[in-house]
C-alpha positions as a printed Julia matrix, in Angstrom:
279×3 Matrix{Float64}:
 -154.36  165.82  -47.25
 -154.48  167.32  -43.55
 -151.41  168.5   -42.38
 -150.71  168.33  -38.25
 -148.24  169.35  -35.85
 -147.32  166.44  -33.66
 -145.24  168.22  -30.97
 -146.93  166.66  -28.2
 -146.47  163.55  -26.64
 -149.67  161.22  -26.33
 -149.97  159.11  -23.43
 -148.77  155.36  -23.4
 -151.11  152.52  -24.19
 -148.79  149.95  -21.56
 -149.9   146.82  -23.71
 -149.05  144.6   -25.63
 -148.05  145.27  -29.59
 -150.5   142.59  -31.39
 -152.56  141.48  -27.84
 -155.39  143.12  -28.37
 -156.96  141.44  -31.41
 -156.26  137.85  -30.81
 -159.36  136.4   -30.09
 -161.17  138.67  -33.03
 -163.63  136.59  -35.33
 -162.12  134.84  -37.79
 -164.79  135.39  -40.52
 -164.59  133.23  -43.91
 -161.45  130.43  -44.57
 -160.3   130.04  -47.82
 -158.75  126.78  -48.29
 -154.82  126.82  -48.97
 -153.5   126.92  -52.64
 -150.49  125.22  -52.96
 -148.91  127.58  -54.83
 -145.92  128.97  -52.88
 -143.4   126.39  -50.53
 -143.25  127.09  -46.92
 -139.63  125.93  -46.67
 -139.91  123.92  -42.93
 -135.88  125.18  -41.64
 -135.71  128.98  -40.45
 -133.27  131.05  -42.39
 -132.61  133.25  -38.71
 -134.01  131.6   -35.19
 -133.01  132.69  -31.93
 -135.1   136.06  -32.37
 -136.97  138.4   -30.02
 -140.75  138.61  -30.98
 -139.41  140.01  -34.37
 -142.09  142.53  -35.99
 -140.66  144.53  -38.84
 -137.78  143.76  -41.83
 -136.28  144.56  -44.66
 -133.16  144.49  -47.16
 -130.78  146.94  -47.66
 -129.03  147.78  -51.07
 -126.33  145.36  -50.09
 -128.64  142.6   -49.25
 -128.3   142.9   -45.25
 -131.6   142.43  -43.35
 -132.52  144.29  -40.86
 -134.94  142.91  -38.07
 -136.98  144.58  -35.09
 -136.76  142.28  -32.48
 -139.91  143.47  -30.2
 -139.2   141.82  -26.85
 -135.18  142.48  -26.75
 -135.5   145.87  -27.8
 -132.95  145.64  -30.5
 -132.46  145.77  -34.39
 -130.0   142.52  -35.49
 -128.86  142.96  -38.94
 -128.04  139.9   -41.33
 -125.51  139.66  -43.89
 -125.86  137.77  -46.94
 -124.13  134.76  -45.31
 -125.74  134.52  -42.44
 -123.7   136.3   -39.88
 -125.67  138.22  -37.46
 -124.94  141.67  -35.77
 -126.56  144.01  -33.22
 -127.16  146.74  -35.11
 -128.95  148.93  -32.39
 -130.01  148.35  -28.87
 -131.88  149.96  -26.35
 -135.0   150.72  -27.77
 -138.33  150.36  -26.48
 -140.67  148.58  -28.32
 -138.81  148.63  -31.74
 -142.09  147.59  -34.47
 -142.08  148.52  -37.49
 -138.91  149.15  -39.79
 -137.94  150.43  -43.35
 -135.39  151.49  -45.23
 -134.84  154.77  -47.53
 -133.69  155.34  -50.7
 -130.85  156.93  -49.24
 -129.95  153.6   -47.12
 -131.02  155.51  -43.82
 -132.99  153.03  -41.34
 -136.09  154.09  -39.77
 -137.64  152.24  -36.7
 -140.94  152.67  -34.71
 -140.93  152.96  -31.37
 -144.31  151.36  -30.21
 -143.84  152.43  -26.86
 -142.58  155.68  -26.93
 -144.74  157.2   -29.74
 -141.85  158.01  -32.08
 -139.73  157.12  -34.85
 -135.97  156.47  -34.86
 -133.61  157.68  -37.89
 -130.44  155.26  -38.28
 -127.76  156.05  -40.63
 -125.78  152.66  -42.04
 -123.32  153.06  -39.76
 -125.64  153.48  -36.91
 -125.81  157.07  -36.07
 -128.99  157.63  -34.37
 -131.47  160.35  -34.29
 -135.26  161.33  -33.78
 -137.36  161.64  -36.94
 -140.73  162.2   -35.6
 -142.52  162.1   -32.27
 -145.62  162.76  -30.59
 -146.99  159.85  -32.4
 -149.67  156.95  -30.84
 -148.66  153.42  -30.59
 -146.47  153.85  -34.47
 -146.76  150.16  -35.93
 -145.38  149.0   -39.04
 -143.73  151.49  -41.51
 -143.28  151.27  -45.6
 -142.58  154.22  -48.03
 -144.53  155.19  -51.1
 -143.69  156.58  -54.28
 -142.99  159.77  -53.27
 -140.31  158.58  -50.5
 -143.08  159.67  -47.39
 -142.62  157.12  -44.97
 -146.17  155.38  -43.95
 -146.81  155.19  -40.37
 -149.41  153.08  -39.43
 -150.54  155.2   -36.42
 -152.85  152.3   -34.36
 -154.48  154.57  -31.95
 -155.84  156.96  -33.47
 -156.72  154.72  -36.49
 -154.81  156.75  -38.84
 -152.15  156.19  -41.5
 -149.62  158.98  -41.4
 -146.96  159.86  -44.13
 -143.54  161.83  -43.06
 -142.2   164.07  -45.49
 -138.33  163.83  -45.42
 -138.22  166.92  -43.43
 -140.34  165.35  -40.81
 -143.84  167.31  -42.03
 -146.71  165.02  -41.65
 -150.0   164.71  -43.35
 -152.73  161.91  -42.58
 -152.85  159.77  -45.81
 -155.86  157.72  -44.61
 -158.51  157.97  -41.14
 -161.65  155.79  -39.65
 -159.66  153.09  -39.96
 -159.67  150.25  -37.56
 -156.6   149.83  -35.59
 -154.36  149.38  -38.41
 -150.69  147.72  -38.07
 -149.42  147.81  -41.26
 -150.07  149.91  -44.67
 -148.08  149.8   -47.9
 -148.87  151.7   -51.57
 -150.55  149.76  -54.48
 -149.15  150.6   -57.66
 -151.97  152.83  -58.51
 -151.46  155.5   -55.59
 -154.26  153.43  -53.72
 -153.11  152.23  -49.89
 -153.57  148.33  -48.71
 -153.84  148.7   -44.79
 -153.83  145.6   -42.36
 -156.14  145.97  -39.38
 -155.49  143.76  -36.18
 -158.73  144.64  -35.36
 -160.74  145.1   -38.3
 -159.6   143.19  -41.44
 -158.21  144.45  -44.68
 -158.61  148.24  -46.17
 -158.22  149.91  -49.06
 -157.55  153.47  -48.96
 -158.52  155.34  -52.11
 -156.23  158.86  -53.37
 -159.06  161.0   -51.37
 -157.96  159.41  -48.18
 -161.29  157.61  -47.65
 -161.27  153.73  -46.15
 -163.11  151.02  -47.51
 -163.46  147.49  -45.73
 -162.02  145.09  -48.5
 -161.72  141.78  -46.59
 -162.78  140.34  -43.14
 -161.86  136.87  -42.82
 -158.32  137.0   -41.42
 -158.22  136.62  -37.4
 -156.02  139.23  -36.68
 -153.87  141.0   -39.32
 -150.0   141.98  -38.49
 -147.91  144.83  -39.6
 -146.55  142.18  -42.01
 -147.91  143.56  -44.87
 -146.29  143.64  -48.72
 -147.33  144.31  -52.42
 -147.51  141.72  -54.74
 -145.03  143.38  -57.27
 -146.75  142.31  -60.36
 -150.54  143.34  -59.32
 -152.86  145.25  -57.36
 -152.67  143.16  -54.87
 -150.64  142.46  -51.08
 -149.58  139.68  -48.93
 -150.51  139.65  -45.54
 -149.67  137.51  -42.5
 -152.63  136.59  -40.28
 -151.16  136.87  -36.86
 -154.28  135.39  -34.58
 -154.75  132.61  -36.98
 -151.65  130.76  -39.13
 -151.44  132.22  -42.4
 -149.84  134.21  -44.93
 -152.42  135.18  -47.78
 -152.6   136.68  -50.84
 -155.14  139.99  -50.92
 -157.04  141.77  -54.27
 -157.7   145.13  -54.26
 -161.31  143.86  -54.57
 -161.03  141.54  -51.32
 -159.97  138.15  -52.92
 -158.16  135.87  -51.01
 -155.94  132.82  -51.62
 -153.77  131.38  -49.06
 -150.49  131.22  -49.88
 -148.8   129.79  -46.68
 -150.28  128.17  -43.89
 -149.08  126.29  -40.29
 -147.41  128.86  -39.09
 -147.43  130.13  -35.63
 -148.6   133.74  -34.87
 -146.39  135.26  -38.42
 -145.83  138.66  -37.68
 -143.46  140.28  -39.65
 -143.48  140.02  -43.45
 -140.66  141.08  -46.35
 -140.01  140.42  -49.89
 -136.49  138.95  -50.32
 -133.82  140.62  -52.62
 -134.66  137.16  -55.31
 -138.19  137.84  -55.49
 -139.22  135.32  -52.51
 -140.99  135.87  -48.96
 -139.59  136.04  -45.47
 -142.05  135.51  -42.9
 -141.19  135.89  -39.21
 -142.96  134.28  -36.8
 -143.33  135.33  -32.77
 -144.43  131.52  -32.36
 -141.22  130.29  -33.03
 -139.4   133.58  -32.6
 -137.83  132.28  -35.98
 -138.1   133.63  -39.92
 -139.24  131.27  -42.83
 -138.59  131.41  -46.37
 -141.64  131.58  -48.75
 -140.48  130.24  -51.69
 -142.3   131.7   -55.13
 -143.76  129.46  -57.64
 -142.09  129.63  -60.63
């Protein structure tokens, strides 16, 4: 691993969070396997460009809502909060093993530390457009780190190596259960990142992949949401793809439910779906 000092700040980008891939080619379609249920009714509507989720302990989720520059969290019945406000670009978001809740900052190159009762603090800066965020096995948080087409893990102390590099604008990354990374690439398809760090180009024919990006808990294998086209698919470690959700508009944000299930949020509909699992 490299290890780097990130003390200074890297200049803006000013765009966009997902803009820049939109129009990318869309490469090979799969045809859909009906194999999961796009339930049709939103669990949570009314959201903000929502990017990054996930569960607590307790069940609450927690949602970065892009546009509003706020964090909402959900209780188990429904009843929605503000949890934080006044961020700037809030992207990516994950949760600890000690509960804490960490947010990207997309536009200010940094990472936000929340306690469960809200108490906020810095955990890292001097970062480059930080997307979406996931922690491995040994409780580093991943930091997709878009432009300088790295994947960074934090330490707990806030020490930073580069896990990954040469990749192509990637948005999302999350850890196989091999040691191996899965990385989504608005720009550049699907990667996977090998225990020396080195990239290889897995997968192609996605439009635009978002930082919604999970591992399929019972293989080598991820879910990914296609945010220039309309899917949610189902990626190998060797590139294989099934579709596992389609007709959605722009799906952005991706988490696994505390019952085994999908959400998938949507900036289309500024709305998040349940994926329902086959049984």
């Amino acid at each position: 691993m490299k290890h780097r000092s990130f003390r200074i700040r890297l200049p803006l980008l000013g765009l966009a969070l997902l803009a820049t891939a939109v129009h990318a080619p869309a490469g090979a379609s799969t045809p859909a396997v009906p194999t999961w249920t796009l339930e049709p009714r939103p669990v949570h509507d009314g959201l903000s460009s929502p990017v990054g989720m996930a569960y607590d302990a307790a069940d609450h989720l927690y949602v970065a809502n892009w546009s509003a520059g706020t964090v909402l969290r959900f209780a188990p019945d429904g009843t929605r909060s503000v949890f934080a406000s006044g961020l700037s670009g809030p992207s990516g978001l994950a949760i600890g093993a000690s509960g804490d809740i960490f947010v990207a900052s997309y536009s200010e190159d940094l990472v936000w530390r929340f306690t469960p009762g809200g108490k906020q603090s810095v955990f890292v800066r001097g970062l480059a457009t930080p997307a979406g965020l996931s922690f491995d096995r040994k409780g580093r948080l991943l930091i997709a780190n878009r432009r300088t087409h790295e994947i960074l893990a934090a330490h707990p102390d806030g020490r930073i190596e580069v896990a990954a590099e040469g990749l192509q604008t990637p948005v999302g990354a999350v850890e196989l259960p091999g040691g191996e990374l899965m990385v989504s690439n608005i720009a550049g398809g699907i990667s996977r990142v090998g225990p020396d760090g080195r990239a290889r180009s897995i997968h192609d024919g996605l439009r635009s992949p978002g930082p919604g990006i999970v591992p399929d808990r019972e293989a080598a294998a991820v879910y990914v949401v296609d945010y220039g086209g309309t899917t949610v698919s189902r990626i190998d470690r060797e590139g294989g793809r099934v579709v596992v959700a389609d007709g959605l508009s722009s799906p952005v944000g991706l988490a696994r439910t505390p019952d085994g299930h999908l959400l998938v949020a949507t900036w289309g509909a500024n709305a998040a779906f349940r994926l329902v699992r086959p049984r």
